[in-house]
DSSP file (Angstrom, degrees, kcal/mol; ACC not computed):
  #  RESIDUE AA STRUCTURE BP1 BP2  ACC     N-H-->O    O-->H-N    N-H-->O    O-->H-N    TCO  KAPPA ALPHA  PHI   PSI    X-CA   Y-CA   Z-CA
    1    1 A X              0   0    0      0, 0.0     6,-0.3     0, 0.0    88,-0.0   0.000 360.0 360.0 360.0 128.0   51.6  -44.9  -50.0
    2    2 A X    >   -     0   0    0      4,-1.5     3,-0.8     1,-0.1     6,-0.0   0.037 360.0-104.8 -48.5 161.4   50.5  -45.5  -46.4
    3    3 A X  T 3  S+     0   0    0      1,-0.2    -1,-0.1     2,-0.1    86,-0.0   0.520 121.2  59.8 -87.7   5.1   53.4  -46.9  -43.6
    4    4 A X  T 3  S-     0   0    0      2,-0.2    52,-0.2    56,-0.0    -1,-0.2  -0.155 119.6-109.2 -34.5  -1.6   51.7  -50.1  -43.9
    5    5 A X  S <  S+     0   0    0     -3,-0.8     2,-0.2     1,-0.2    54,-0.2   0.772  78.4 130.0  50.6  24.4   52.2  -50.8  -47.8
    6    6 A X        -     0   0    0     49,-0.2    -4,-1.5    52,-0.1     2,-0.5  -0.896  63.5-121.4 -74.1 150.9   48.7  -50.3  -48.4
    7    7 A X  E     -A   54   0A   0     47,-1.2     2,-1.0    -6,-0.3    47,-0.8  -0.805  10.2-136.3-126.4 104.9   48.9  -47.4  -51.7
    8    8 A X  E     -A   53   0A   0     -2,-0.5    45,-0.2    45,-0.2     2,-0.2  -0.739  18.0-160.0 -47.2  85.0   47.5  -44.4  -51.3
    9    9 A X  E     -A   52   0A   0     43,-4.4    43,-1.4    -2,-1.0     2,-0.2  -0.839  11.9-179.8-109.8 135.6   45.4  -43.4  -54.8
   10   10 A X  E     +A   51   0A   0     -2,-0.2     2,-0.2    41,-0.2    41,-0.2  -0.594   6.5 170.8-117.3-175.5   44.5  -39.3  -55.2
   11   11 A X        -     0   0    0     39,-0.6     2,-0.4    -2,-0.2    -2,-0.0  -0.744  36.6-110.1 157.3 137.1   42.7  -38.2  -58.3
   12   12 A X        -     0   0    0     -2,-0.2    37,-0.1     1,-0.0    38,-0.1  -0.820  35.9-107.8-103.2 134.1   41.3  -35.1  -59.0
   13   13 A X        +     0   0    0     -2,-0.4    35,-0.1    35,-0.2     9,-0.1  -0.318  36.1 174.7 -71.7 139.0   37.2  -34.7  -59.0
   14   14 A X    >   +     0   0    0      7,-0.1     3,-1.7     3,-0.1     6,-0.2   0.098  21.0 157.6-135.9  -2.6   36.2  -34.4  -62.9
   15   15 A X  T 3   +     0   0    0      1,-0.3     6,-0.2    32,-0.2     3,-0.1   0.148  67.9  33.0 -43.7 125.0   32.4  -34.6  -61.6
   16   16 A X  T 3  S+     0   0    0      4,-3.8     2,-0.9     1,-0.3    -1,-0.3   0.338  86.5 107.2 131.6 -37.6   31.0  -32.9  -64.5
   17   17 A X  S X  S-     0   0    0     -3,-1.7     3,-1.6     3,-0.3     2,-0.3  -0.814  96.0 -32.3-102.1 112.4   33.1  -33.8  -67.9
   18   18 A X  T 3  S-     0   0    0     -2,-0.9    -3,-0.0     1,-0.2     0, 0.0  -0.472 128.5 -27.3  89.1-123.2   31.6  -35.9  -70.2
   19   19 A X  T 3  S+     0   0    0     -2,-0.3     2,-0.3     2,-0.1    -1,-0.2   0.348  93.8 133.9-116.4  23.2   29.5  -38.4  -68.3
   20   20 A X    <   -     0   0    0     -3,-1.6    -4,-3.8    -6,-0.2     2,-0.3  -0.595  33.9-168.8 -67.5 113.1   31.6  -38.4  -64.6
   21   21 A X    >   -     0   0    0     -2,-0.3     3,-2.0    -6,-0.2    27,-0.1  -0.637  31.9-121.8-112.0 173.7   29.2  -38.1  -61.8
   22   22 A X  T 3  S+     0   0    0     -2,-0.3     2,-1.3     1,-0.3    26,-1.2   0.998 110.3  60.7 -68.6 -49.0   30.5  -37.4  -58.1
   23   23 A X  T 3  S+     0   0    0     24,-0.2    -1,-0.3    25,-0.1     2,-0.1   0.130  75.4 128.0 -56.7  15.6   28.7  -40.9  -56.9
   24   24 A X    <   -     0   0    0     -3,-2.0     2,-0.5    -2,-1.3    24,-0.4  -0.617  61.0-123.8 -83.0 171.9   30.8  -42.9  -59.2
   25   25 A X  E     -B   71   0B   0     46,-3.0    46,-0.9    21,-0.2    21,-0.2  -0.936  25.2-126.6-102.3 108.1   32.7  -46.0  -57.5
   26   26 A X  E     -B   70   0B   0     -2,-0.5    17,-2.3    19,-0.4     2,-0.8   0.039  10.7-151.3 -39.8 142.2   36.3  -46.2  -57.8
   27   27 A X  E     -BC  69  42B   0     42,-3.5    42,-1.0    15,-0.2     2,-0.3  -0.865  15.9-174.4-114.2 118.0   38.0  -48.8  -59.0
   28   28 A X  E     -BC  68  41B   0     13,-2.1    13,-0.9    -2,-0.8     2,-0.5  -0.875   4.3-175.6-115.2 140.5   42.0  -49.6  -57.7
   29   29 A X  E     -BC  67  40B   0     38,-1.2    38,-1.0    -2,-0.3     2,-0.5  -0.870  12.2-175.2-152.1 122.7   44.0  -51.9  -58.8
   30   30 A X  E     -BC  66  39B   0      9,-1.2     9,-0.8    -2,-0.5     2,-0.5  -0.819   6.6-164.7-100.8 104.5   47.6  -53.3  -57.9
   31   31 A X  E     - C   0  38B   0     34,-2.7    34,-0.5    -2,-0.5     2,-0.4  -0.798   9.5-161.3 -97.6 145.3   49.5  -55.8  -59.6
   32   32 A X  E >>> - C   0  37B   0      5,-3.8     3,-2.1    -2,-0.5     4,-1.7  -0.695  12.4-177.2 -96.0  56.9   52.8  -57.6  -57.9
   33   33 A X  T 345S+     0   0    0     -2,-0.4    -1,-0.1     1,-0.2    31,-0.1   0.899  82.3  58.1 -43.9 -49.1   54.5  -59.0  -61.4
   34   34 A X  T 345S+     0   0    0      1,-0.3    -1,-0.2    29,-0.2    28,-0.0   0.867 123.2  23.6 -36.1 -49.9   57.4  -60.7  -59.0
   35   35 A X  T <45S-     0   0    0     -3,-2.1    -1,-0.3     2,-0.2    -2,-0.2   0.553 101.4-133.3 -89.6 -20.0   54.6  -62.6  -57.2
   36   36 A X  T  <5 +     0   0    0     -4,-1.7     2,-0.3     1,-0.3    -3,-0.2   0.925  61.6 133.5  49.0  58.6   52.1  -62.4  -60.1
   37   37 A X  E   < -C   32   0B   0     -5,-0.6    -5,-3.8     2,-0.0    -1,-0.3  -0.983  39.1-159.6-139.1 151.7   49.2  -61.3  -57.4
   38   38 A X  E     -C   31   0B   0     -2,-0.3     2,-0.4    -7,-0.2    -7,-0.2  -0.827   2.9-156.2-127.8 168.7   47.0  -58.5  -58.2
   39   39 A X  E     +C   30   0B   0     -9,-0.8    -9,-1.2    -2,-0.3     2,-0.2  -0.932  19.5 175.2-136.5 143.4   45.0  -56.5  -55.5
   40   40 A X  E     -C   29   0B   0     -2,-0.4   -11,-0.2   -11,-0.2     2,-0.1  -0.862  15.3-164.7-176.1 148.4   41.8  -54.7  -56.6
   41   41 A X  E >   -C   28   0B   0    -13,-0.9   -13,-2.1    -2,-0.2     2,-0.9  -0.927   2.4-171.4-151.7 118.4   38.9  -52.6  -55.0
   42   42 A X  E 3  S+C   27   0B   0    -15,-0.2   -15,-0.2     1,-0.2   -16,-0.1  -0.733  76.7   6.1-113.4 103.9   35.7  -51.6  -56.4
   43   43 A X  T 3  S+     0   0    0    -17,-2.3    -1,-0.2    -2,-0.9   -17,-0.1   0.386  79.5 127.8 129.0  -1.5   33.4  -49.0  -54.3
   44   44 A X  S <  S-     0   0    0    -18,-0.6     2,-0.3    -3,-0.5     9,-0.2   0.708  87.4  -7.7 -87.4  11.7   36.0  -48.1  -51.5
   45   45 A X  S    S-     0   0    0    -19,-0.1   -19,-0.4     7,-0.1     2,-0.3  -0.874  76.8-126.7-147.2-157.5   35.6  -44.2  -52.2
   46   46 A X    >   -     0   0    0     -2,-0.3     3,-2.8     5,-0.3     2,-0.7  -0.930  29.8 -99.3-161.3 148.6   33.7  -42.6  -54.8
   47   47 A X  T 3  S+     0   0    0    -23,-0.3   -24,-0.2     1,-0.3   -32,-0.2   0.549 119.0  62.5 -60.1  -7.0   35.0  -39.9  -57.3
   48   48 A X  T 3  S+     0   0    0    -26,-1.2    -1,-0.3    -2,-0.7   -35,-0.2   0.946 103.0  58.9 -75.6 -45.0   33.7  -36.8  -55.6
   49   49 A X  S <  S-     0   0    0     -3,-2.8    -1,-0.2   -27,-0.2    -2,-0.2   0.815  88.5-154.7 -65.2 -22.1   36.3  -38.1  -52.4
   50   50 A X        +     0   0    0     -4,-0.2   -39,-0.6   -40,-0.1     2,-0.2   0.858  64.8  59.9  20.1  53.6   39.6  -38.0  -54.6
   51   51 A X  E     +A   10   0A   0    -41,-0.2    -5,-0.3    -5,-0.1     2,-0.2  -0.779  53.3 175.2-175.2 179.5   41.3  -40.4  -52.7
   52   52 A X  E     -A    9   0A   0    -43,-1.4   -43,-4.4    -2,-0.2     2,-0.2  -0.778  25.4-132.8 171.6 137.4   41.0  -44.0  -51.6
   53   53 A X  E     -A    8   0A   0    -45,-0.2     2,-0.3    -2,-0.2   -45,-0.2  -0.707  21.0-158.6 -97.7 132.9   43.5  -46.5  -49.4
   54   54 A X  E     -A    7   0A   0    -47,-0.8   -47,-1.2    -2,-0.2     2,-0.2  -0.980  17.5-125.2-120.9 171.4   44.0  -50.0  -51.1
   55   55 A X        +     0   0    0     -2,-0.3   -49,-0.2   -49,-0.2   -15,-0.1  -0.525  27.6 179.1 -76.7 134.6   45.2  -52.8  -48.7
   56   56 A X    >   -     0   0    0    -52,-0.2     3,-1.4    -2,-0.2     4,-0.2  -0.732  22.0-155.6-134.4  78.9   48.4  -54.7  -49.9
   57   57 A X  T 3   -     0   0    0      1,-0.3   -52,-0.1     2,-0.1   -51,-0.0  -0.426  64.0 -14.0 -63.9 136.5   48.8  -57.0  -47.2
   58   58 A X  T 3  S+     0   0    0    -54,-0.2    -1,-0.3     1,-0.1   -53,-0.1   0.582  98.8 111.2  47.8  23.2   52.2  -58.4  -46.6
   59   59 A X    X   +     0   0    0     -3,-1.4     3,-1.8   -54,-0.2    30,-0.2   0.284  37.0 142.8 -95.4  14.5   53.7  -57.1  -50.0
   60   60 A X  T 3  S+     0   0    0      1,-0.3     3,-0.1    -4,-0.2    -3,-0.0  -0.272  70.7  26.0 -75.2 144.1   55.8  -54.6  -48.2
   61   61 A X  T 3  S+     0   0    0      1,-0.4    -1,-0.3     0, 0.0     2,-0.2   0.462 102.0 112.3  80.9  20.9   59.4  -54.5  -50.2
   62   62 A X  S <  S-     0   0    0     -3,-1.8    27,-1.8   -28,-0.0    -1,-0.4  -0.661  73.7-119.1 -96.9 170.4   57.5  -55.7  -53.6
   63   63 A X  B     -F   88   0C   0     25,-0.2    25,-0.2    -2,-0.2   -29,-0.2  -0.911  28.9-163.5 -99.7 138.0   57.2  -53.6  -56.5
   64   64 A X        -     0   0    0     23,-4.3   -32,-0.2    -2,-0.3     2,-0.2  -0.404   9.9-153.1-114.4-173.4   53.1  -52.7  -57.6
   65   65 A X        -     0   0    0    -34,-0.5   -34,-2.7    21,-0.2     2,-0.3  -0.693  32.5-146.9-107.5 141.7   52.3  -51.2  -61.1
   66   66 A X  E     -BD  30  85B   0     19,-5.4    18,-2.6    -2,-0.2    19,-1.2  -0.914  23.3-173.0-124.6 146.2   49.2  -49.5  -60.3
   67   67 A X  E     -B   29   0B   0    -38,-1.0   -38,-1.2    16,-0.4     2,-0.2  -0.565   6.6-158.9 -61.7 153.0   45.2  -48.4  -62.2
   68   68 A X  E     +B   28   0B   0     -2,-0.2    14,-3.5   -40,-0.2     2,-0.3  -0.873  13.9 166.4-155.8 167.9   42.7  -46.7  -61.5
   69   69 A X  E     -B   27   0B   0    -42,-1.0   -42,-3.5    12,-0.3     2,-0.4  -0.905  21.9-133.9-151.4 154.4   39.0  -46.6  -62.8
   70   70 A X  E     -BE  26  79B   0      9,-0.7     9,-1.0    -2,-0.3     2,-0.4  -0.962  13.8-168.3-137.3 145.3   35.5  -45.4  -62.4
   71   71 A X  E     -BE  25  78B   0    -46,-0.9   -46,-3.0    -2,-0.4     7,-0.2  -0.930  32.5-105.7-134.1 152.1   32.4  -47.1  -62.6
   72   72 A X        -     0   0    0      5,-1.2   -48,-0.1    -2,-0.4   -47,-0.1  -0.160  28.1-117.5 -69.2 178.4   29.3  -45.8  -62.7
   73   73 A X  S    S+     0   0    0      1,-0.2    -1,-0.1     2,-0.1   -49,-0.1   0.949 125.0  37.8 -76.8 -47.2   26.8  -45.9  -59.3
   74   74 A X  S    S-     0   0    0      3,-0.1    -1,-0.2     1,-0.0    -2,-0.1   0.643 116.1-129.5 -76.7   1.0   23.8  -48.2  -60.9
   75   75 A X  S    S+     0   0    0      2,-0.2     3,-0.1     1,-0.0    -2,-0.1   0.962  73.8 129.5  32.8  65.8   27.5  -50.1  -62.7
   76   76 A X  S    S+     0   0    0      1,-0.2     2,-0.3     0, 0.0    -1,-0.0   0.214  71.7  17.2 -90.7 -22.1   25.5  -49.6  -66.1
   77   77 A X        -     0   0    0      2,-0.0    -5,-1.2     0, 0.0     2,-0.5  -0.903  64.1-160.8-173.6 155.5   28.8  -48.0  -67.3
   78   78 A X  E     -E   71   0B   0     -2,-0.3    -7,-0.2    -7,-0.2     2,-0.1  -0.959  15.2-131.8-151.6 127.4   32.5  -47.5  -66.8
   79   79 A X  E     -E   70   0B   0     -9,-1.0    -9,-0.7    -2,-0.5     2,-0.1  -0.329  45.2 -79.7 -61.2 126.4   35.2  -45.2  -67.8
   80   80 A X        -     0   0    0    -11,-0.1    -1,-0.1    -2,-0.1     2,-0.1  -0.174  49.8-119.8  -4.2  99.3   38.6  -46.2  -69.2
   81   81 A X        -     0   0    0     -3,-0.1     2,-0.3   -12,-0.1   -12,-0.3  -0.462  25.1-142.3 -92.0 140.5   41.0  -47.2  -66.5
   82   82 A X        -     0   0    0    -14,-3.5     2,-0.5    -2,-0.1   -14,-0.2  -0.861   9.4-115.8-115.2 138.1   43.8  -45.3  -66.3
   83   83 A X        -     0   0    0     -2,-0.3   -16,-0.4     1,-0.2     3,-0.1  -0.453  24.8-168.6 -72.0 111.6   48.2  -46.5  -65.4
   84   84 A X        -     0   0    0    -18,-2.6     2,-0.4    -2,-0.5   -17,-0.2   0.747  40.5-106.7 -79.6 -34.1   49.0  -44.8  -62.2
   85   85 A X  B     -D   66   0B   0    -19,-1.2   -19,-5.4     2,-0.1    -1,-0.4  -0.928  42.9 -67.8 135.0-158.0   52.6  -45.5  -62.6
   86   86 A X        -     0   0    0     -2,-0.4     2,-0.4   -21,-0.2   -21,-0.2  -0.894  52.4-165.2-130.4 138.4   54.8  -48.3  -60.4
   87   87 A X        -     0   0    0     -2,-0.3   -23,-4.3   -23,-0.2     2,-0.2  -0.942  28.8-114.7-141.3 159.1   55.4  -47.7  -56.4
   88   88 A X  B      F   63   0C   0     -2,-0.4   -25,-0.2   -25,-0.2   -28,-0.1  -0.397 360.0 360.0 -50.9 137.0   57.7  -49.1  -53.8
   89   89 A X              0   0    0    -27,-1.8   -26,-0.1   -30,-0.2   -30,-0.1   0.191 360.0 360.0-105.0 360.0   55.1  -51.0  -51.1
């Protein structure tokens, strides 16, 4: 997590296994159950970068539970999103 409550996502580059290419688009996604708002971003890195900021404006002192996902570059096909765990924002 950033000092801004935006969440910080790392992820190790897999380019290679199965059908993961380095040009896929990440997918991030935050849900806020207290507030029952969800945050999601599709394209802001792309898996060869293993990392990507998303923005959680104004949740700072909520609780997230957090995804992440890959989609392919032409988004003809898309991997099993996976539970990143719960953070602080």
């Amino acid at each position: 997590m950033s000092t801004d409550g935006s969440i910080l996502f790392r992820w190790e580059d897999n380019t290679g296994n199965g059908t993961a290419k380095a040009n896929d688009k990440v997918i991030l996604v935050a849900y806020v159950p207290a507030l029952k708002t969800a945050f999601f971003i599709i394209g802001a890195a792309m898996r060869k970068d293993s990392h990507a900021v998303l923005e959680t404006t104004n949740m700072r002192g909520e609780i997230a539970e957090t995804w992440i996902g890959f989609l392919s570059n032409d988004e003809e096909d898309a991997a099993d999103s996976a539970y990143c765990g719960r953070v602080d924002l």
